[in-house]
C-alpha beads as a LAMMPS data file, in Angstrom:
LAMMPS data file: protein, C-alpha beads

257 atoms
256 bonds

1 atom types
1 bond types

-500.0 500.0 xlo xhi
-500.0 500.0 ylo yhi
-500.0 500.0 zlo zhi

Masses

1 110.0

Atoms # bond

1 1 1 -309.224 260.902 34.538
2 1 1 -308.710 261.855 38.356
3 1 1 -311.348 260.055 40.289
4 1 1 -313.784 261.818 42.695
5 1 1 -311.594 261.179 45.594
6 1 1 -308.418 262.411 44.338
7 1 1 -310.277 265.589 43.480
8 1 1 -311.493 265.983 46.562
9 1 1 -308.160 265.133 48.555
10 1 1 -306.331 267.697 46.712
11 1 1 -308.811 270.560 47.053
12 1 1 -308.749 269.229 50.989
13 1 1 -304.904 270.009 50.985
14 1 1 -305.169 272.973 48.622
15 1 1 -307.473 274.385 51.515
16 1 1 -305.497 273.365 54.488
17 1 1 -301.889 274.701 53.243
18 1 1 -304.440 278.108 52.875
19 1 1 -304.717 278.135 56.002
20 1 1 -301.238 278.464 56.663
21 1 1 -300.962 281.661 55.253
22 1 1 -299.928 284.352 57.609
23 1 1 -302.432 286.588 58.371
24 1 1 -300.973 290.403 59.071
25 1 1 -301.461 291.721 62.267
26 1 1 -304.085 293.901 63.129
27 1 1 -302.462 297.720 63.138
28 1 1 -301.989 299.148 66.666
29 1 1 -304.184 302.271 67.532
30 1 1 -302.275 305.294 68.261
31 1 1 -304.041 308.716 69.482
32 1 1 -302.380 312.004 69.868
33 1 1 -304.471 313.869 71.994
34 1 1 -303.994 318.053 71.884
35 1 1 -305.484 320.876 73.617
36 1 1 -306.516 324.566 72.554
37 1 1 -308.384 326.948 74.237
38 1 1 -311.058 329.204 72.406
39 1 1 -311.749 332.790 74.307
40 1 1 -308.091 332.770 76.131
41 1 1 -308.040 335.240 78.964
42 1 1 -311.879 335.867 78.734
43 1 1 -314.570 334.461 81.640
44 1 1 -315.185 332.469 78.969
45 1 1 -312.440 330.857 78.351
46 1 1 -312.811 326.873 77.476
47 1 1 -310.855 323.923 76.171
48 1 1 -311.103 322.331 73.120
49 1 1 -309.808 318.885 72.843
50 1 1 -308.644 317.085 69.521
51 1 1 -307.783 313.248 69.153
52 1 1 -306.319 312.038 66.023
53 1 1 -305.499 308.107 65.416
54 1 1 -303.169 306.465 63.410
55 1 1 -306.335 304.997 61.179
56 1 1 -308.141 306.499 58.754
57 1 1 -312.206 307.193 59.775
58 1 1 -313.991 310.057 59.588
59 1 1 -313.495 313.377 61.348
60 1 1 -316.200 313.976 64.047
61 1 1 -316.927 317.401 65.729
62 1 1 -318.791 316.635 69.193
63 1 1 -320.017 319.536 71.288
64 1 1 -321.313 319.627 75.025
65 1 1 -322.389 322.436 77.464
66 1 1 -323.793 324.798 74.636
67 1 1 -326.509 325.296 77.760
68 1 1 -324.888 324.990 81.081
69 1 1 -328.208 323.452 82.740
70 1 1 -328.220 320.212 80.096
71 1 1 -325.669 318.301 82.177
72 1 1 -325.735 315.019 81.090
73 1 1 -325.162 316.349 77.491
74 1 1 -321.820 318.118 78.690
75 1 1 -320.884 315.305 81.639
76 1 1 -320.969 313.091 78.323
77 1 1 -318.716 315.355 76.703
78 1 1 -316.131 315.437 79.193
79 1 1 -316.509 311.197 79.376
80 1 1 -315.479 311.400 75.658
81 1 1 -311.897 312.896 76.932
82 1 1 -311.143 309.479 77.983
83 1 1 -312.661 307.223 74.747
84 1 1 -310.424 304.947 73.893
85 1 1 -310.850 305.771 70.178
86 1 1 -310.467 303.121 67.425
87 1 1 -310.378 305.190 63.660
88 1 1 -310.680 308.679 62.333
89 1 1 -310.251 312.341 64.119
90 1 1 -312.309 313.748 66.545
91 1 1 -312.671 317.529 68.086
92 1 1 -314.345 317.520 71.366
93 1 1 -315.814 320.745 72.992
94 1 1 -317.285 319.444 76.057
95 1 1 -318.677 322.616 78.197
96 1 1 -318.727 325.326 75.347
97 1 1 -320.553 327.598 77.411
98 1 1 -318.022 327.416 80.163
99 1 1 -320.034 330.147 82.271
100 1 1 -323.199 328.721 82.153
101 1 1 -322.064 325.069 82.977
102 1 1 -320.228 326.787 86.093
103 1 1 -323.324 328.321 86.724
104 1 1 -325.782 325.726 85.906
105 1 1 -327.721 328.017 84.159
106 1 1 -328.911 327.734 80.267
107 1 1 -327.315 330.791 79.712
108 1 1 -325.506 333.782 82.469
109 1 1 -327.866 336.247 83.368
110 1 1 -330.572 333.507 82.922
111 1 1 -333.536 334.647 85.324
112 1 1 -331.823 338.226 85.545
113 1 1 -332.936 339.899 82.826
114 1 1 -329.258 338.053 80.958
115 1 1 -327.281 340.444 83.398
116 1 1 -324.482 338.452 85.242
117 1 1 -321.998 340.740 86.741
118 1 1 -322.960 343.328 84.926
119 1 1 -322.371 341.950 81.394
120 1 1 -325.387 341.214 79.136
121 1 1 -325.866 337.770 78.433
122 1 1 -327.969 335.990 75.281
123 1 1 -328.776 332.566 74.784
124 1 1 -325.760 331.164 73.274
125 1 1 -327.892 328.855 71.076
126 1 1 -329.906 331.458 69.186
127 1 1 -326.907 333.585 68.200
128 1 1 -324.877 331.147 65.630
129 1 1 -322.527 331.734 63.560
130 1 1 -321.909 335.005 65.882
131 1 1 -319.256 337.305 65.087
132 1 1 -315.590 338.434 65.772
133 1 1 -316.530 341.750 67.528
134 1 1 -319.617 342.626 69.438
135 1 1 -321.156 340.965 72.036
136 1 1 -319.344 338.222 74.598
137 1 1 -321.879 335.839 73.641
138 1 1 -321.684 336.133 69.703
139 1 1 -318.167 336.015 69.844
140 1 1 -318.037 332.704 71.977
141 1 1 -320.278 331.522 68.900
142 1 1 -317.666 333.113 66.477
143 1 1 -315.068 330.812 68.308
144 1 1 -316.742 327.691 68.413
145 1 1 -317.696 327.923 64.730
146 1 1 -314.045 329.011 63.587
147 1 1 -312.746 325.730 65.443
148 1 1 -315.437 323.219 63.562
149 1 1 -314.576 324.828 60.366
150 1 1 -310.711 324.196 61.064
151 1 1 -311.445 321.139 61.306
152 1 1 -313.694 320.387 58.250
153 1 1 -315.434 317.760 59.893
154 1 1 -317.552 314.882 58.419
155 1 1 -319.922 314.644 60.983
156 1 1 -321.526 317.341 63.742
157 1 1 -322.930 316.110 66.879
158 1 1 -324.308 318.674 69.679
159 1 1 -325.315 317.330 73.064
160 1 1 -328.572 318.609 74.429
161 1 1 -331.554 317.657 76.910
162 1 1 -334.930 319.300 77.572
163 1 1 -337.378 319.790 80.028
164 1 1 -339.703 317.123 78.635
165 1 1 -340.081 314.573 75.334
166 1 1 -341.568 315.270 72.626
167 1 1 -344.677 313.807 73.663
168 1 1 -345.063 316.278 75.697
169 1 1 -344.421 319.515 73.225
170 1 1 -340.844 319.810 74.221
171 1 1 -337.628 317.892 72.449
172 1 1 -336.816 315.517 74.739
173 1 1 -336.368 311.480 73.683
174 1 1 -335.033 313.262 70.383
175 1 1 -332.708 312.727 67.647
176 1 1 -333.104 316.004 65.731
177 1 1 -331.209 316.427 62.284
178 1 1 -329.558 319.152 60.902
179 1 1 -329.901 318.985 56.761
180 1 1 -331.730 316.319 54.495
181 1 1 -328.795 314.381 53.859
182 1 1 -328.809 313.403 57.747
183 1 1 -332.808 312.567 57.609
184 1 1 -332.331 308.684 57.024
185 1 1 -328.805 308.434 59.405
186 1 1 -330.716 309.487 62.228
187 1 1 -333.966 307.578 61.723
188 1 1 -331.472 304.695 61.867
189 1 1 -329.969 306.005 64.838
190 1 1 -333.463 306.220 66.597
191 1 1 -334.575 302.597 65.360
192 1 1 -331.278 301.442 66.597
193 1 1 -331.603 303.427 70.053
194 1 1 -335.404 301.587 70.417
195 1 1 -334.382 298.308 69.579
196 1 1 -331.582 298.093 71.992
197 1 1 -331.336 300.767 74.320
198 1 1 -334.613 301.807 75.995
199 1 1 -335.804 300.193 79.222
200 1 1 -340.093 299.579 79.608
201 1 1 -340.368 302.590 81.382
202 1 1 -338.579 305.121 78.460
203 1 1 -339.714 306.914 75.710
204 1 1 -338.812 305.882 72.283
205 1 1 -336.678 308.181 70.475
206 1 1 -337.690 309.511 67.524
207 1 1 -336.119 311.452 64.561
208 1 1 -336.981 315.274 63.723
209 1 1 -335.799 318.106 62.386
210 1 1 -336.954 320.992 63.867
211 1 1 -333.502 323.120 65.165
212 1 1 -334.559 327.128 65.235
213 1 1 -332.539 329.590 63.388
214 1 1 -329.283 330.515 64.740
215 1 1 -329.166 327.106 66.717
216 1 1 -325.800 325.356 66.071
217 1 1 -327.376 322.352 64.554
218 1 1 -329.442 324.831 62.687
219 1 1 -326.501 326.761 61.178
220 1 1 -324.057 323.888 61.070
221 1 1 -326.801 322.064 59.114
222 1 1 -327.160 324.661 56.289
223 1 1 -323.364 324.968 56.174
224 1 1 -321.342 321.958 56.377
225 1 1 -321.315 319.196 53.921
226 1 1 -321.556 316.891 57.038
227 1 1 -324.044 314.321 58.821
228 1 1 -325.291 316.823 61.831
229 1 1 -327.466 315.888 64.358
230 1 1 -328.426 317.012 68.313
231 1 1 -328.845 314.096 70.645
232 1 1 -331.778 315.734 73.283
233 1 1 -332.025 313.361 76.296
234 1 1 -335.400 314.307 78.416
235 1 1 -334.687 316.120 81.991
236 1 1 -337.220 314.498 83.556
237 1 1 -335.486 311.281 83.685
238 1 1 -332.908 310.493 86.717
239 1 1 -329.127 312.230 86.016
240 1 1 -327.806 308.546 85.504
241 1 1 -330.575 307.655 83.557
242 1 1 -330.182 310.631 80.648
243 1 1 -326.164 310.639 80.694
244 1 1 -326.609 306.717 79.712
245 1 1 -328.573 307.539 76.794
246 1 1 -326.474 309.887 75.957
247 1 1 -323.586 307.407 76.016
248 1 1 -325.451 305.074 74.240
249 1 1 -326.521 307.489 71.716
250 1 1 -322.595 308.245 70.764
251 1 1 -321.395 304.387 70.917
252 1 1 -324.202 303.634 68.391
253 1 1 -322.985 306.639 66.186
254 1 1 -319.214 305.333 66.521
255 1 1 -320.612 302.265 65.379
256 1 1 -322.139 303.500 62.549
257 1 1 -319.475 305.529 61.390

Bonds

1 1 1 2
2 1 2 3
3 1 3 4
4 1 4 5
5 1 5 6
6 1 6 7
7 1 7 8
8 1 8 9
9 1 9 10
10 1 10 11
11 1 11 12
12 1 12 13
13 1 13 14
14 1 14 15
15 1 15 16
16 1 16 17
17 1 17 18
18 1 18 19
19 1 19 20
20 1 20 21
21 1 21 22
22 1 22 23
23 1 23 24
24 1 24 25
25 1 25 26
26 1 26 27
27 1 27 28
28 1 28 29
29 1 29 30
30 1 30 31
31 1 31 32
32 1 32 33
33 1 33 34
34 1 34 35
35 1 35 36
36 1 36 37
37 1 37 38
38 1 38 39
39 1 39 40
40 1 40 41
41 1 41 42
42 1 42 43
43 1 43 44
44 1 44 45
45 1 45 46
46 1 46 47
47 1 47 48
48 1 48 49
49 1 49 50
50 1 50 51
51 1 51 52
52 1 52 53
53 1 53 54
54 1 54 55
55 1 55 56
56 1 56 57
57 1 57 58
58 1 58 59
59 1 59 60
60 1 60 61
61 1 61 62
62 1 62 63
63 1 63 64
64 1 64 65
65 1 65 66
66 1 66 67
67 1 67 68
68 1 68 69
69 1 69 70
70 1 70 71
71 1 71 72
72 1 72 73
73 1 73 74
74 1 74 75
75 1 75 76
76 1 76 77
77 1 77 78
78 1 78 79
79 1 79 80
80 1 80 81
81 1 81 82
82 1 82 83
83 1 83 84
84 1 84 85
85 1 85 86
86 1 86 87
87 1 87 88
88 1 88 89
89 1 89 90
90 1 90 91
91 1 91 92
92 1 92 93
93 1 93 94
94 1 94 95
95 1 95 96
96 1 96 97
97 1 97 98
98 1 98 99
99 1 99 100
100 1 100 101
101 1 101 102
102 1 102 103
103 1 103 104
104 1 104 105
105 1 105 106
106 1 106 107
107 1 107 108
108 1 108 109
109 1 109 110
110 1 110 111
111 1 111 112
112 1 112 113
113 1 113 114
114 1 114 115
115 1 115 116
116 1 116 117
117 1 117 118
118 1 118 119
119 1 119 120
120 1 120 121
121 1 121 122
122 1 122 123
123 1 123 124
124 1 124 125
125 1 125 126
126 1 126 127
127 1 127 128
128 1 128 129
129 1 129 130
130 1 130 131
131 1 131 132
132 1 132 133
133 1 133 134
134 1 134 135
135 1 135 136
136 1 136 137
137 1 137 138
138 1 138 139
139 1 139 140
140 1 140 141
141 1 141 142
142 1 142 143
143 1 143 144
144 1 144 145
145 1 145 146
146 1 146 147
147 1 147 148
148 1 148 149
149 1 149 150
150 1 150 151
151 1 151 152
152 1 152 153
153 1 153 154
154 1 154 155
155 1 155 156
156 1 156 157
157 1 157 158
158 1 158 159
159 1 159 160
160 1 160 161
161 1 161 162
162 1 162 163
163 1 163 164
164 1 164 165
165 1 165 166
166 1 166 167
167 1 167 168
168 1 168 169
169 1 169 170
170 1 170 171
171 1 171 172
172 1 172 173
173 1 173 174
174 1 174 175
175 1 175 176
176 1 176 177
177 1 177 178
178 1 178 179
179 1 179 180
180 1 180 181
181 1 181 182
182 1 182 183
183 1 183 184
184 1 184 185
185 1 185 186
186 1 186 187
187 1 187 188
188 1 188 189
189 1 189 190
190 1 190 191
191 1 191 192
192 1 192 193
193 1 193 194
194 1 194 195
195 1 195 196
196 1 196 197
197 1 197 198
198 1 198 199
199 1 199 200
200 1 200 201
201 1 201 202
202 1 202 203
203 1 203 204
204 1 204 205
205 1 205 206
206 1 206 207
207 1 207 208
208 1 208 209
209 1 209 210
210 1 210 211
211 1 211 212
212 1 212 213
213 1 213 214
214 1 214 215
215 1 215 216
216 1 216 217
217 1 217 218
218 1 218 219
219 1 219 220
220 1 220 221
221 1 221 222
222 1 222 223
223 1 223 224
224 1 224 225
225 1 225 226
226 1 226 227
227 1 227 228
228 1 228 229
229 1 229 230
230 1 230 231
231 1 231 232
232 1 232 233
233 1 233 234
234 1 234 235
235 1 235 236
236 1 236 237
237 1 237 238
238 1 238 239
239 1 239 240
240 1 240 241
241 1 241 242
242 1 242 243
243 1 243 244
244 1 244 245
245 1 245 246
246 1 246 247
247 1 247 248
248 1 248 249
249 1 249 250
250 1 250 251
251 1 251 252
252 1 252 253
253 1 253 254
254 1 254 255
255 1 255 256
256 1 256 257
């Protein structure tokens, strides 16, 4: 019978000529970026951006500037044209209101009765899905909608911001979720957020679902077999201040994904 020691020298070796092994390199990430416009040769013509790697990961639509006045929401959206990302597909619509980011404005017309050179304006985020024919606005929505269904994405995220948190009646500080099967994602999101993203000074995030009807995350919610969520950074903070959280708010979804 082997003694103890010659059992233990040969599982020694055993594990040392394992560790010769070659271990395979680590693929290389390769993006192909492409561009498409939605609303060519309108005043609201816009860019949408799509970046597909080389490793498979789940397709993500992220939209910005659905209200031209929510800038850190769409300033984050144009940062994400230079991500340097690491798995899956991803179609970016950073300024989808391209008007009303120009503007600064929620909406054209805003303040003028939704007249802006002589066109009548509505609220781009109370008009989804929209339609092919009809108004400019509920077309733009028609657009938007006919490129995230292209893309048959796995996950939906609209960037927002309000005038105030949720502490005080308004949906700032917010991670609101579009459908039940995105409840428990974006409570994790929000205890994630808390845990390692908010100074003493911010509000804690918190989870809710409370888009109105004919809201993207509202319609996107009740129609895509996808996670769907708005991130609403609070207006009240400093610029620098929201557009971080906003930042933040996306690395921990990439992260999670």
């Amino acid at each position: 019978m082997r003694s103890f020691f010659t059992l233990l020298c040969l599982v020694l070796i055993a594990g040392l000529v394992g560790c010769t092994q070659p271990v395979s390199d680590p693929v290389e990430v390769e993006i192909d970026h492409s561009e498409m416009t939605i609303m060519t040769g309108t005043i609201y013509e816009t860019e949408v951006h799509t970046f597909v790697t080389n490793v498979d990961g789940p397709r993500v639509v992220i939209v910005g500037g659905i209200h031209g006045d929510e800038i850190a929401g769409w300033t984050a959206g144009l940062e994400l044209l230079e991500f340097d990302y690491k798995k899956g597909s991803y179609l970016i619509i950073p300024q989808a209101s391209i008007l009303a980011c120009q503007l600064g404005k929620r909406y054209p017309g805003q303040g003028n009765n939704g007249q802006y050179n002589e066109v009548t304006y509505e609220d781009l985020n109370r008009v989804f899905p929209g339609s092919a024919s009809g108004s400019a606005t509920g077309m733009l929505a028609y657009a938007i909608i006919s490129a995230v269904s292209d893309f048959n994405p796995d996950v939906i995220i609209d960037l927002h911001e309000s005038k105030d948190s949720y502490t005080n009646g308004y949906l700032g500080d917010s991670v609101i979720y579009g459908n039940v099967k995105t409840a428990l994602f974006a409570l994790e999101m929000t205890e994630e957020m808390n845990a390692n993203h908010i100074t003493a000074t911010d509000t804690p995030f918190h989870a809710e679902n409370s888009a109105p009807e004919g809201s993207f995350n509202h319609y996107c919610g009740q129609t895509f077999d996808a996670l769907v969520m708005t991130f609403e950074t609070n207006r009240k903070l400093d610029f620098s201040r929201r557009f971080d959280q906003q930042m933040d708010l996306i690395q921990i979804l990439f992260n999670k994904i």
